[in-house]
Z-matrix of the N, CA and C atoms (Angstrom, degrees):
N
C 1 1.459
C 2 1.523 1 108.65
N 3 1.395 2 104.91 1 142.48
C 4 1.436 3 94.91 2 173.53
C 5 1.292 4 135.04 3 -114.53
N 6 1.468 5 122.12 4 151.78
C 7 1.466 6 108.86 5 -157.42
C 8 1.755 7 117.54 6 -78.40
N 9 1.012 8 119.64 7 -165.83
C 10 1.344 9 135.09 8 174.25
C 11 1.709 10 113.69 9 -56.06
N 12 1.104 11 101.47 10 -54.91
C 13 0.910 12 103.29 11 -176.26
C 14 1.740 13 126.67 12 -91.76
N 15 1.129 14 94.57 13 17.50
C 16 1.919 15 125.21 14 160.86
C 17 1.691 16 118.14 15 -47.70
N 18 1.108 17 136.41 16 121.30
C 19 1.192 18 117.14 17 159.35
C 20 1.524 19 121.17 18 -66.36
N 21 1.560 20 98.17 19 135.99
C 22 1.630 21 98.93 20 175.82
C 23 1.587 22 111.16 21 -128.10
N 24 1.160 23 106.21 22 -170.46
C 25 1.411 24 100.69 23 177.20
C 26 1.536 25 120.07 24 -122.76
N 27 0.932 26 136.06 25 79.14
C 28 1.616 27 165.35 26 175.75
C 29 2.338 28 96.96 27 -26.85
N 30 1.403 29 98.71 28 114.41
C 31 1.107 30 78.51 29 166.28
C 32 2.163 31 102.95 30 -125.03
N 33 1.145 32 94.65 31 148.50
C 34 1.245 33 107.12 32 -173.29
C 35 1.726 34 113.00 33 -121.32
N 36 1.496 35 117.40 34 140.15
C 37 1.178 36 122.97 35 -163.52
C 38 2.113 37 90.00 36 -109.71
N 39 1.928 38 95.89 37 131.09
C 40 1.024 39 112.24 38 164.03
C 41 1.536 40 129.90 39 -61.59
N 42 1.568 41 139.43 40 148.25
C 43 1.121 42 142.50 41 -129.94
C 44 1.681 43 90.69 42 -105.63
N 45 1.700 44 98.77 43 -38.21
C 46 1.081 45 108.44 44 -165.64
C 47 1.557 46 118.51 45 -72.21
N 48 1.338 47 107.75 46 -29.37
C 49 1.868 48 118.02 47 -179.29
C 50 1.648 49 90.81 48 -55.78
N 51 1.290 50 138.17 49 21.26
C 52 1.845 51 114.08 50 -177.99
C 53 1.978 52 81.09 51 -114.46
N 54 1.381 53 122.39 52 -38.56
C 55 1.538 54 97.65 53 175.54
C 56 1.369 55 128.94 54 -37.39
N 57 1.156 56 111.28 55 116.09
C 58 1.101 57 120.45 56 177.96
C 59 1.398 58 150.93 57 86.45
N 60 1.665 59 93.49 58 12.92
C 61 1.641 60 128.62 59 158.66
C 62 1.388 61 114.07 60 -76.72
N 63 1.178 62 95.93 61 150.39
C 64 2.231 63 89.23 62 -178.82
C 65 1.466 64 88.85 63 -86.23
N 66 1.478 65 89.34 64 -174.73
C 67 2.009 66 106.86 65 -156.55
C 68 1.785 67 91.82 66 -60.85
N 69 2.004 68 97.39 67 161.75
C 70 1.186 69 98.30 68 165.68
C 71 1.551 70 128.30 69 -87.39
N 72 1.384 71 161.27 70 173.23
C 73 0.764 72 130.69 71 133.24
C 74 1.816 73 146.29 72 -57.91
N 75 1.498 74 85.04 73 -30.01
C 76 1.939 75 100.08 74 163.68
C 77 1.446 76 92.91 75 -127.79
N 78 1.973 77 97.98 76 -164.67
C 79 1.258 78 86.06 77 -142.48
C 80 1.538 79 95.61 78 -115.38
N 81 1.410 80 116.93 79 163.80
C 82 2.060 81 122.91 80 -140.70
C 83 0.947 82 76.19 81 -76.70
N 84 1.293 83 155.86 82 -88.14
C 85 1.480 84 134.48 83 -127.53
C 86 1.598 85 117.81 84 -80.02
N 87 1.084 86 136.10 85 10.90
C 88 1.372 87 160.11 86 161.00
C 89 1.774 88 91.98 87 -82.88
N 90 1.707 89 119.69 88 -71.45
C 91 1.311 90 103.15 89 -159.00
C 92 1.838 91 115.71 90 -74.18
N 93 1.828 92 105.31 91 -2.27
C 94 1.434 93 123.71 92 166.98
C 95 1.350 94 95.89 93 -68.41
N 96 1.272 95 119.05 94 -86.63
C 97 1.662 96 96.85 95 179.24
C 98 1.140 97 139.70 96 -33.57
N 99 1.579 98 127.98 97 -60.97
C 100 1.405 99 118.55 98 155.75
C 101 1.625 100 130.08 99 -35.98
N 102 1.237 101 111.51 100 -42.31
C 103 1.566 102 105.36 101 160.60
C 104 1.931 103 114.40 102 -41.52
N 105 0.993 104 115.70 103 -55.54
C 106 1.559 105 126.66 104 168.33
C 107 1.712 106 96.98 105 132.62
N 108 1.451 107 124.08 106 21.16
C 109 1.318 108 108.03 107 177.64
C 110 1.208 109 115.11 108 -53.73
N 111 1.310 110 125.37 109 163.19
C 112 1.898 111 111.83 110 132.17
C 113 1.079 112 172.44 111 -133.19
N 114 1.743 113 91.84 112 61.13
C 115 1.361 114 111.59 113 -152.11
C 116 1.944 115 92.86 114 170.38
N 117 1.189 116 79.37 115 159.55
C 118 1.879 117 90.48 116 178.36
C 119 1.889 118 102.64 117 -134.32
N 120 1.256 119 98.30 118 135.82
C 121 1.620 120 99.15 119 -178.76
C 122 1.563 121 101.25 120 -116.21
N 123 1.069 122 96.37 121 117.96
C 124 1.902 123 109.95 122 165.68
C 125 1.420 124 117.75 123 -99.01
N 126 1.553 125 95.61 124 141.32
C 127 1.421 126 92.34 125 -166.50
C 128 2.420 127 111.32 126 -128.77
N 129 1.718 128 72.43 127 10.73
C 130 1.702 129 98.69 128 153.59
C 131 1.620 130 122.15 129 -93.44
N 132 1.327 131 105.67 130 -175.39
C 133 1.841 132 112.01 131 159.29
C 134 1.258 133 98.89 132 -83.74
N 135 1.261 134 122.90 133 138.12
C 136 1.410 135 146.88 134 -176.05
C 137 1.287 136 116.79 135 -81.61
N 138 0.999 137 130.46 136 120.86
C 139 2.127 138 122.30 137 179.14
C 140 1.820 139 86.67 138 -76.68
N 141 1.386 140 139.58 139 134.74
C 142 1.634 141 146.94 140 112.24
C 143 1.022 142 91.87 141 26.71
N 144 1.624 143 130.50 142 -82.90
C 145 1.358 144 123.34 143 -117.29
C 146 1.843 145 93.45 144 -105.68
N 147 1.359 146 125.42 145 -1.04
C 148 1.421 147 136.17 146 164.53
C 149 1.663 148 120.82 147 -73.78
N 150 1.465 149 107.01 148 -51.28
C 151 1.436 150 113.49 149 134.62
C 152 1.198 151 153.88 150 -19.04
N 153 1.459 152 98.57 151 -81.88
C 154 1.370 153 103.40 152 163.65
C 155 1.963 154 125.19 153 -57.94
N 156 1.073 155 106.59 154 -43.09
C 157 1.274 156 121.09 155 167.46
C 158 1.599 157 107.15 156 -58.70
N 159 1.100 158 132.42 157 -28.84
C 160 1.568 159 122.12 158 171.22
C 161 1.429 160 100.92 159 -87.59
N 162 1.004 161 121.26 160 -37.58
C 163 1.989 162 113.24 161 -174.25
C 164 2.170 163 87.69 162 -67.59
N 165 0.956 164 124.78 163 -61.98
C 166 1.139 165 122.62 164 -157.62
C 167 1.294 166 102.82 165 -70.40
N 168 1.607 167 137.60 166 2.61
C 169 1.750 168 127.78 167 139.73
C 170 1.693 169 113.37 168 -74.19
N 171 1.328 170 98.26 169 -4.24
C 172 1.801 171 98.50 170 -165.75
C 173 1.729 172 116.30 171 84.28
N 174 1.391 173 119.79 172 33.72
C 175 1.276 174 125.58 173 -166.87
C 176 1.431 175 81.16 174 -128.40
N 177 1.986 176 99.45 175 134.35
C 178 1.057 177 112.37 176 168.89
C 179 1.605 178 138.08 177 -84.45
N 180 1.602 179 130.96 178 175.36
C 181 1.658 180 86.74 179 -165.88
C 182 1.466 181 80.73 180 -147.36
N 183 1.683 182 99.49 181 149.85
C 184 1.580 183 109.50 182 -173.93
C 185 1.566 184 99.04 183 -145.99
N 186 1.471 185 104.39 184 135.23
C 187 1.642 186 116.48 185 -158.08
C 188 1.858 187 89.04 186 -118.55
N 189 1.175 188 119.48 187 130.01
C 190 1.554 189 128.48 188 177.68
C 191 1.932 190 79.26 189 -91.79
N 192 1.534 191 90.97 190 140.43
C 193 1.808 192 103.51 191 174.88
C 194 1.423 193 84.22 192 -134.29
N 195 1.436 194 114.15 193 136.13
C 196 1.277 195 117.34 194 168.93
C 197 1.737 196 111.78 195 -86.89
């Protein structure tokens, strides 16, 4: 088994794959976690409170800066 401090390989679900799905019934970064991602990558400016709300499911967060 490997420990914590193991390299692993982190997979993270893009912000952008939700254009153009009809509405959710709950809310995407809840059904990102349940998928088992871990982490959400945005590839807009981020509002604070989108953020914070993904760190506070335990989903990690990665911003593309051009």
């Amino acid at each position: 088994m490997a420990d914590s401090n193991s390299p692993r390989l982190r997979c993270y679900f893009n912000w952008l794959a939700l254009n153009g799905l009809p509405p959710f019934s709950g809310a995407p970064l809840e059904a990102i976690r349940a998928a088992g991602y871990d982490g959400v990558q945005f590839v807009e400016p981020l509002s604070r409170q989108l953020v914070e709300q993904a760190r506070s499911l335990g989903l990690g967060v990665a911003e593309v800066v051009a």
